[in-house]
Biopython code that builds the backbone (N, CA, C, O; Angstrom):
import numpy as np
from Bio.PDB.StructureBuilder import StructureBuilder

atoms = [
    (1, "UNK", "N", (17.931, 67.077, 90.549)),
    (1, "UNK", "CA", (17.919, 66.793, 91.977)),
    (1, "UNK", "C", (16.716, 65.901, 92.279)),
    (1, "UNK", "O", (15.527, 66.076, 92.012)),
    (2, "UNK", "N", (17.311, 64.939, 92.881)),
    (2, "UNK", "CA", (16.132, 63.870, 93.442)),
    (2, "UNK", "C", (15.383, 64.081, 94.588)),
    (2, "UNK", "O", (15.911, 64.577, 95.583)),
    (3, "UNK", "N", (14.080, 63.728, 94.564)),
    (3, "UNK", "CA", (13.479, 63.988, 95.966)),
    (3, "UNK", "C", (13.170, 63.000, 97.066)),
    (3, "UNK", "O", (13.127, 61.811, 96.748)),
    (4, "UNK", "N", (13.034, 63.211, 97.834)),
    (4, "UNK", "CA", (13.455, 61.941, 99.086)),
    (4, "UNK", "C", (12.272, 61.513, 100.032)),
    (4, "UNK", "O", (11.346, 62.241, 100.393)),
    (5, "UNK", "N", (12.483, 60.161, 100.374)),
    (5, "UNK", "CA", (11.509, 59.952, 100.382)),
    (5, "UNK", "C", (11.694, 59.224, 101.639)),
    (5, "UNK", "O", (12.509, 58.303, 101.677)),
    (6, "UNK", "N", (10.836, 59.638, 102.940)),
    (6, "UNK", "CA", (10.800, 59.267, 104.288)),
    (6, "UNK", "C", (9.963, 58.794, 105.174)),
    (6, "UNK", "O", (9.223, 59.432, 105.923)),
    (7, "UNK", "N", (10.207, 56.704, 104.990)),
    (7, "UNK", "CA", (9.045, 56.349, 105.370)),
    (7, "UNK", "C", (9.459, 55.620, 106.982)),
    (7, "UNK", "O", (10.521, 55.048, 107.229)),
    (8, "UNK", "N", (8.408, 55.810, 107.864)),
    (8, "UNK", "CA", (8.231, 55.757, 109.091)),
    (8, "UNK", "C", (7.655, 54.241, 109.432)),
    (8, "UNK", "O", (7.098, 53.512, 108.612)),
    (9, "UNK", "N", (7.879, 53.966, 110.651)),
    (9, "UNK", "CA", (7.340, 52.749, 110.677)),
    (9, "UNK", "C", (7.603, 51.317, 109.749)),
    (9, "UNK", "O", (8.537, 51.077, 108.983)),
    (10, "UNK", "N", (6.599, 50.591, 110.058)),
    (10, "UNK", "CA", (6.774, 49.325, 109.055)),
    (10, "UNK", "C", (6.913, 49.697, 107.658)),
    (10, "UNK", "O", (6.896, 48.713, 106.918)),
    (11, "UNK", "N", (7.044, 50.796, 107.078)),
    (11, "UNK", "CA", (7.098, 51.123, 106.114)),
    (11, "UNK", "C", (8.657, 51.036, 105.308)),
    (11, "UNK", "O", (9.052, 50.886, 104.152)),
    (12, "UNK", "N", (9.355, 51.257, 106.875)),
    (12, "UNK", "CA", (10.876, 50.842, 106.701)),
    (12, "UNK", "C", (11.108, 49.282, 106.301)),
    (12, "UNK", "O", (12.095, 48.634, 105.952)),
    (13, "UNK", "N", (10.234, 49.092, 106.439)),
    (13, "UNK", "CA", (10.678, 47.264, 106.218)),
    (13, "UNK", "C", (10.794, 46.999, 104.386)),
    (13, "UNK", "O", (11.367, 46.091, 103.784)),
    (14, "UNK", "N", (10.212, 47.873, 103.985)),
    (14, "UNK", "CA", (10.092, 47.613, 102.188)),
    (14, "UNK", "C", (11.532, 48.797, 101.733)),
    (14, "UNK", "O", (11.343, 49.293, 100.623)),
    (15, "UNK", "N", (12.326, 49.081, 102.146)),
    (15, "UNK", "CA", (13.114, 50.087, 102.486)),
    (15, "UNK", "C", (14.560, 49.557, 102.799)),
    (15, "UNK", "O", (15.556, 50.279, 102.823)),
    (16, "UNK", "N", (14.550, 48.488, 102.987)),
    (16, "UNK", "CA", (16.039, 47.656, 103.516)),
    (16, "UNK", "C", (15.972, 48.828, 104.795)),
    (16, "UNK", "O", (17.014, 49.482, 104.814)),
    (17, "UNK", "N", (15.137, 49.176, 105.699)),
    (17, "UNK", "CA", (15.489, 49.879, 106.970)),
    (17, "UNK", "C", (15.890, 51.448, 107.069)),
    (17, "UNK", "O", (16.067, 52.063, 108.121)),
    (18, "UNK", "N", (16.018, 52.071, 105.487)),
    (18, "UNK", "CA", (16.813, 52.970, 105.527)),
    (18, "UNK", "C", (15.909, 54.553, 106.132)),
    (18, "UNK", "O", (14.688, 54.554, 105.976)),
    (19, "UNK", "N", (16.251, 55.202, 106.472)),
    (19, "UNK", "CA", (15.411, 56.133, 106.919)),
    (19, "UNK", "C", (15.352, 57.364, 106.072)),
    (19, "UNK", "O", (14.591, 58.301, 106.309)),
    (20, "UNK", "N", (16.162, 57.318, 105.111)),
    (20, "UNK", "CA", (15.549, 57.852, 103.579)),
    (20, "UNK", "C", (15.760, 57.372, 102.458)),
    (20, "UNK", "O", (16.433, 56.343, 102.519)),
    (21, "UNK", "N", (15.479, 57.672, 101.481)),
    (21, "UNK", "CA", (15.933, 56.738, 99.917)),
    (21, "UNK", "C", (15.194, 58.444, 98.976)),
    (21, "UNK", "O", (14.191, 59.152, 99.068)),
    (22, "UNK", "N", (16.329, 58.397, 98.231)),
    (22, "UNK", "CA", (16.149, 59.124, 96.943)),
    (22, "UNK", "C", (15.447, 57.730, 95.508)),
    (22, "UNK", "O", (15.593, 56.584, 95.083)),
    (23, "UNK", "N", (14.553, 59.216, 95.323)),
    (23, "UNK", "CA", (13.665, 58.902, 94.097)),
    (23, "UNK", "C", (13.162, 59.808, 92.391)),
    (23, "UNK", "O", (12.746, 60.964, 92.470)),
    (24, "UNK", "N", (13.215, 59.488, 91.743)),
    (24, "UNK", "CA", (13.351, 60.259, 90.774)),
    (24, "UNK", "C", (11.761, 61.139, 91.040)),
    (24, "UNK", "O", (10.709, 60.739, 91.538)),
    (25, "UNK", "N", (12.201, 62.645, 90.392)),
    (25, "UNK", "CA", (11.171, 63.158, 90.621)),
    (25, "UNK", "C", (10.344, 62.910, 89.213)),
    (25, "UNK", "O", (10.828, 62.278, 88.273)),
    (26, "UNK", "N", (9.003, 63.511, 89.204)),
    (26, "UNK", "CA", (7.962, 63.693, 87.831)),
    (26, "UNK", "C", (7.471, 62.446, 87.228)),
    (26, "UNK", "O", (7.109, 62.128, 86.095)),
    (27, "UNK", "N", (7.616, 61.616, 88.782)),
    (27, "UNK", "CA", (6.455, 60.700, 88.531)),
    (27, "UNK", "C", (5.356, 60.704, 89.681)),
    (27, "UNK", "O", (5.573, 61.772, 90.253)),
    (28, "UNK", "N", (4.351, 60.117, 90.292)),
    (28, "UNK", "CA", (3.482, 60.225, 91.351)),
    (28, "UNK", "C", (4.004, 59.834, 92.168)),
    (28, "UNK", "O", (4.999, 59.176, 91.865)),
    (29, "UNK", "N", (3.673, 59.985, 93.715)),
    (29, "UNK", "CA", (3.653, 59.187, 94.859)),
    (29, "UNK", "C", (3.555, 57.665, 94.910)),
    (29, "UNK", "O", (4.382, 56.904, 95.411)),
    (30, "UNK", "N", (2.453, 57.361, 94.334)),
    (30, "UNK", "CA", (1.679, 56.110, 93.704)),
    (30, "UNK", "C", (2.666, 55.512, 93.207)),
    (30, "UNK", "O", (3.127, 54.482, 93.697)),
    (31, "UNK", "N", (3.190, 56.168, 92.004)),
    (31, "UNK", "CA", (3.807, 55.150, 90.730)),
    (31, "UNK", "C", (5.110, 54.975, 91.900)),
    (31, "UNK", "O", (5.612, 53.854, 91.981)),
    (32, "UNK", "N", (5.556, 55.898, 92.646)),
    (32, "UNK", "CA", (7.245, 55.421, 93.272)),
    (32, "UNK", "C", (6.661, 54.127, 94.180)),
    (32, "UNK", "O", (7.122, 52.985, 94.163)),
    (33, "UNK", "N", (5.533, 54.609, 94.969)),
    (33, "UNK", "CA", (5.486, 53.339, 96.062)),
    (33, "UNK", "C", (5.457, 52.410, 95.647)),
    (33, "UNK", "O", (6.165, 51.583, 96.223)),
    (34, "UNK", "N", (4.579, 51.866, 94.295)),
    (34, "UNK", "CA", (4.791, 50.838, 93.489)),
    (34, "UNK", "C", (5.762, 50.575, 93.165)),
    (34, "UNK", "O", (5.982, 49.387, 92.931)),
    (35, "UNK", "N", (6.648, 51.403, 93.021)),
    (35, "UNK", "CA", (8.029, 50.744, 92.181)),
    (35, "UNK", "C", (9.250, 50.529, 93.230)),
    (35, "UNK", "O", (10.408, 50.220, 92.949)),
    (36, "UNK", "N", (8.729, 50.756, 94.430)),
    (36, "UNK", "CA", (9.903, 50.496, 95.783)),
    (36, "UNK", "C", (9.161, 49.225, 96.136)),
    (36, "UNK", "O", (9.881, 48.446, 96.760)),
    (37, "UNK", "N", (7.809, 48.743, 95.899)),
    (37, "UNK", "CA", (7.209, 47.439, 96.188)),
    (37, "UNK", "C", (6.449, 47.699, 98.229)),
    (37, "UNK", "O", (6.137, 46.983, 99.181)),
    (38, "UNK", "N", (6.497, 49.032, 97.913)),
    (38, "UNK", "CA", (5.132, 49.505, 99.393)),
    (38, "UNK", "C", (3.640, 49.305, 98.614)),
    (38, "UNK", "O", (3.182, 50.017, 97.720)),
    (39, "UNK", "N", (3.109, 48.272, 99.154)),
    (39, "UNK", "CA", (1.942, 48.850, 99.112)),
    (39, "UNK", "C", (0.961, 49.778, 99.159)),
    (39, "UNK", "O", (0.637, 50.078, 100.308)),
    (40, "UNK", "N", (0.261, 50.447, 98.114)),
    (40, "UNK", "CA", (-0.447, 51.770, 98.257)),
    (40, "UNK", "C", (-1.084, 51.652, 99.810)),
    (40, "UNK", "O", (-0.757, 52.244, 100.839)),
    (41, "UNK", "N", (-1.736, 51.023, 99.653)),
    (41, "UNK", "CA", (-3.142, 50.449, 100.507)),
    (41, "UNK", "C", (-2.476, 50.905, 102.258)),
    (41, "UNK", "O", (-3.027, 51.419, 103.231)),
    (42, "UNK", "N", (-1.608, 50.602, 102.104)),
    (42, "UNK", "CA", (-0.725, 50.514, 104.036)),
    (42, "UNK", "C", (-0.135, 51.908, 104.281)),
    (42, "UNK", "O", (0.279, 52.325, 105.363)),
    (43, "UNK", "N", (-0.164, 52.677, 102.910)),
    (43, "UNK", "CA", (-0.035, 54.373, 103.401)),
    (43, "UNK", "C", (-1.100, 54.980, 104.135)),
    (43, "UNK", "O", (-2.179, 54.802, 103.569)),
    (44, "UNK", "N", (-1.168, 55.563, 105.079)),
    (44, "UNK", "CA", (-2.416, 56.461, 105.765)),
    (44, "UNK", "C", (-2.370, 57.600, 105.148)),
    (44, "UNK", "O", (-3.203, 58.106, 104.396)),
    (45, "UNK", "N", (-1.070, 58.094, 105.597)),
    (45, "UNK", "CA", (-0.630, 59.886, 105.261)),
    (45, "UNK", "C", (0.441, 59.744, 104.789)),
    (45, "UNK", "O", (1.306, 58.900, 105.024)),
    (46, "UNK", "N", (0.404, 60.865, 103.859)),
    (46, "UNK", "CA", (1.674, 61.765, 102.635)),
    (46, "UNK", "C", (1.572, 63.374, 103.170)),
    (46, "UNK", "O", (0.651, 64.158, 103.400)),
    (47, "UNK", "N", (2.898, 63.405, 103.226)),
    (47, "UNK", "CA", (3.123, 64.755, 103.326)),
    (47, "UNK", "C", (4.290, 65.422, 102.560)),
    (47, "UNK", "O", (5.383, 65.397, 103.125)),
    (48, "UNK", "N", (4.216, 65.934, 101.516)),
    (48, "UNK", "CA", (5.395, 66.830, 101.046)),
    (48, "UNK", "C", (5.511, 68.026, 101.305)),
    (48, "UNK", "O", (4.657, 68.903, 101.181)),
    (49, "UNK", "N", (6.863, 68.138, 101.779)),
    (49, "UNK", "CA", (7.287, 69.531, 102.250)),
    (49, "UNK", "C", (6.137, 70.063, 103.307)),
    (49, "UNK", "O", (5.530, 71.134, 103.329)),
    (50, "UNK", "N", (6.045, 68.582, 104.426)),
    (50, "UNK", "CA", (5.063, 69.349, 105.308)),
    (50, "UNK", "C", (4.157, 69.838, 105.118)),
    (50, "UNK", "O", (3.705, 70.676, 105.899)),
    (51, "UNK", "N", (3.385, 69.387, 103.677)),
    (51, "UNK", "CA", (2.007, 69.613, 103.812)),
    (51, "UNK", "C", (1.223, 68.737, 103.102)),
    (51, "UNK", "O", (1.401, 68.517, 101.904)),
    (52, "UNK", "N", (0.192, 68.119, 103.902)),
    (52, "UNK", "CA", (-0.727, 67.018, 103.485)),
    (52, "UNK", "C", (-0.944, 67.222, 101.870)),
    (52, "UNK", "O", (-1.333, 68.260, 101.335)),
    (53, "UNK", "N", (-0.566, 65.859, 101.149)),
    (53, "UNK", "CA", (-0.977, 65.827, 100.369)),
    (53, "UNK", "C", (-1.601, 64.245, 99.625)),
    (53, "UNK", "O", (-1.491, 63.272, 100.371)),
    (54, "UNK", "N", (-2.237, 63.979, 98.206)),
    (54, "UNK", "CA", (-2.202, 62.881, 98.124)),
    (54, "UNK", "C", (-1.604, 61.958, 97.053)),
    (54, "UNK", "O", (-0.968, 62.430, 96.111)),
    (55, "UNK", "N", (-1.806, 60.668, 97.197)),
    (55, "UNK", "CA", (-0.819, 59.689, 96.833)),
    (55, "UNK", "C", (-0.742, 60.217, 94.877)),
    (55, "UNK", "O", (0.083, 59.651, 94.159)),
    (56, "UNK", "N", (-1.450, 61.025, 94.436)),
    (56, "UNK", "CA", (-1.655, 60.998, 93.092)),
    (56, "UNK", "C", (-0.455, 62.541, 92.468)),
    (56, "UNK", "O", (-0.188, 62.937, 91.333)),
    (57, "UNK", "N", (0.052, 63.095, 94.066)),
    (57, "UNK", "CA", (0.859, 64.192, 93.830)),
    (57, "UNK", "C", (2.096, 63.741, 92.971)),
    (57, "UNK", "O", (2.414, 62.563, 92.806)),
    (58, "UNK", "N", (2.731, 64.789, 92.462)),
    (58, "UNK", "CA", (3.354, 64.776, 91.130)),
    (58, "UNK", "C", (4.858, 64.633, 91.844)),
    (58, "UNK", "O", (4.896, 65.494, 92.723)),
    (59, "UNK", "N", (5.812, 64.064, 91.820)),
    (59, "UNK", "CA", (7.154, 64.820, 92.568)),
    (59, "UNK", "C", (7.968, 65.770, 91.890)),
    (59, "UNK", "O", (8.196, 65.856, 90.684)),
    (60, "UNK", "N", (8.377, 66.472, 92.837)),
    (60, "UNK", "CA", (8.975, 67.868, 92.262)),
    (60, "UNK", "C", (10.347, 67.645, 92.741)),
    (60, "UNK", "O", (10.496, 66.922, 93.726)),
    (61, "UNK", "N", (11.692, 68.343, 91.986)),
    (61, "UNK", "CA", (12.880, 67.760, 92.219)),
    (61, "UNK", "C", (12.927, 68.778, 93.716)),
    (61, "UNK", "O", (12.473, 69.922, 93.718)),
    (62, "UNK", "N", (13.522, 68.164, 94.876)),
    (62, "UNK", "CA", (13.917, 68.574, 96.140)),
    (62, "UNK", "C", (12.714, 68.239, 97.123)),
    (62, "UNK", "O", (12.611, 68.629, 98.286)),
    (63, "UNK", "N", (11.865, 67.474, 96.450)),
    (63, "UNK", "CA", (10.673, 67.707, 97.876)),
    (63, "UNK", "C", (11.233, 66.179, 99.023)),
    (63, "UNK", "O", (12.050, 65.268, 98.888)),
    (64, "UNK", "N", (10.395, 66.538, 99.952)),
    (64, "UNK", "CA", (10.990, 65.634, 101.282)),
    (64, "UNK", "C", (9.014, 64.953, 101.747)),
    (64, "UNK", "O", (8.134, 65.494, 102.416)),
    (65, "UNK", "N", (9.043, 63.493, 100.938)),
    (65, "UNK", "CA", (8.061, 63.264, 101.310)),
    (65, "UNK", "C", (7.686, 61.990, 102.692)),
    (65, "UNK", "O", (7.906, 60.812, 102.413)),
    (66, "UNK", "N", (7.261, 62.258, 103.787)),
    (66, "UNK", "CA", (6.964, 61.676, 104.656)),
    (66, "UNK", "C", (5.780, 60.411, 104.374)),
    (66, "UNK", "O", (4.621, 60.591, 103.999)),
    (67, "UNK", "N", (6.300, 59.383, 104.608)),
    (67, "UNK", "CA", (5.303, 58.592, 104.959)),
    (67, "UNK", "C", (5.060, 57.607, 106.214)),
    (67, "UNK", "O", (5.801, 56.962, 106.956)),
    (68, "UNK", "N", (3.295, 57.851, 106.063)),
    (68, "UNK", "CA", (2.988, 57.269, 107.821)),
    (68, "UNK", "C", (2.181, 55.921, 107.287)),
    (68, "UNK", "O", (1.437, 56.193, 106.345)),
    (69, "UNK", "N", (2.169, 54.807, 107.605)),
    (69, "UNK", "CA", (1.325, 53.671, 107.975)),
    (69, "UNK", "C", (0.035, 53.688, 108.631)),
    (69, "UNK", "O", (-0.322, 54.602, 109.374)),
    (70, "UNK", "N", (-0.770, 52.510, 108.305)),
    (70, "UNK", "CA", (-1.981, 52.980, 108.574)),
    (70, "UNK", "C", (-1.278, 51.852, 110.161)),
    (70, "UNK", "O", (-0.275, 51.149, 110.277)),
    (71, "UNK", "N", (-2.436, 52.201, 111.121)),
    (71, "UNK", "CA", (-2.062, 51.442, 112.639)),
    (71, "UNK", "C", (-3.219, 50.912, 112.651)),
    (71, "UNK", "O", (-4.338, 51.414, 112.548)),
    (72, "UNK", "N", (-2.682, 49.277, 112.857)),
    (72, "UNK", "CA", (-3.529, 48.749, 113.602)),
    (72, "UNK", "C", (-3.919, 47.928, 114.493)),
    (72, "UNK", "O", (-2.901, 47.241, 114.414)),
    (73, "UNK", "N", (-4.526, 47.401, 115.284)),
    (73, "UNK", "CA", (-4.893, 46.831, 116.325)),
    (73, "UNK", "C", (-5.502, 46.216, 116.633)),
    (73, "UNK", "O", (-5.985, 45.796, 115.582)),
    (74, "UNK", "N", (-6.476, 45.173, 118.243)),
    (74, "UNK", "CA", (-7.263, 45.178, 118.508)),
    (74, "UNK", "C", (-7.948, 44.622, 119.932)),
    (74, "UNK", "O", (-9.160, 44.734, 120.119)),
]
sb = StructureBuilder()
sb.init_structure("model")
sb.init_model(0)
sb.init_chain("A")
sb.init_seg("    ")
for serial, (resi, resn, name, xyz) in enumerate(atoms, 1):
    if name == "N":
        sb.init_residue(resn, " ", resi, " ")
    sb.init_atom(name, np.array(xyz, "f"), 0.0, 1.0, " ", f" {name:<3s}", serial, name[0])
structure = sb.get_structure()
């Protein structure tokens, strides 16, 4: 079972728009964003299964990981 991966914001734009995408689990956060072509750097927050975690977390098959963009302005 794959775990899914739910990015918010401009984050959808590296995403073809989709508002989730399955990803193989038992690799990092890191190594998937790299390999969907998100930049690490433009993540703020990770959250799996609703609870803060970071980009170096492991994926586990079924987790639901949120991602937020950093905002900015001026």
């Amino acid at each position: 079972m794959p775990a899914t991966l739910r990015p918010y914001g401009l984050l959808k734009e590296y995403v073809a728009q989709q508002s989730e995408v399955s990803v193989a689990s038992g690799r990092t956060i890191r190594e998937t964003l790299l390999e969907l072509g998100i930049p690490v750097d433009i993540v703020a927050l990770v959250t799996v299964n609703d609870v803060p975690q970071s980009k170096d977390y492991l994926l586990q098959d079924g987790d639901t990981v949120r991602l937020l963009a950093v905002i900015g302005g001026g």
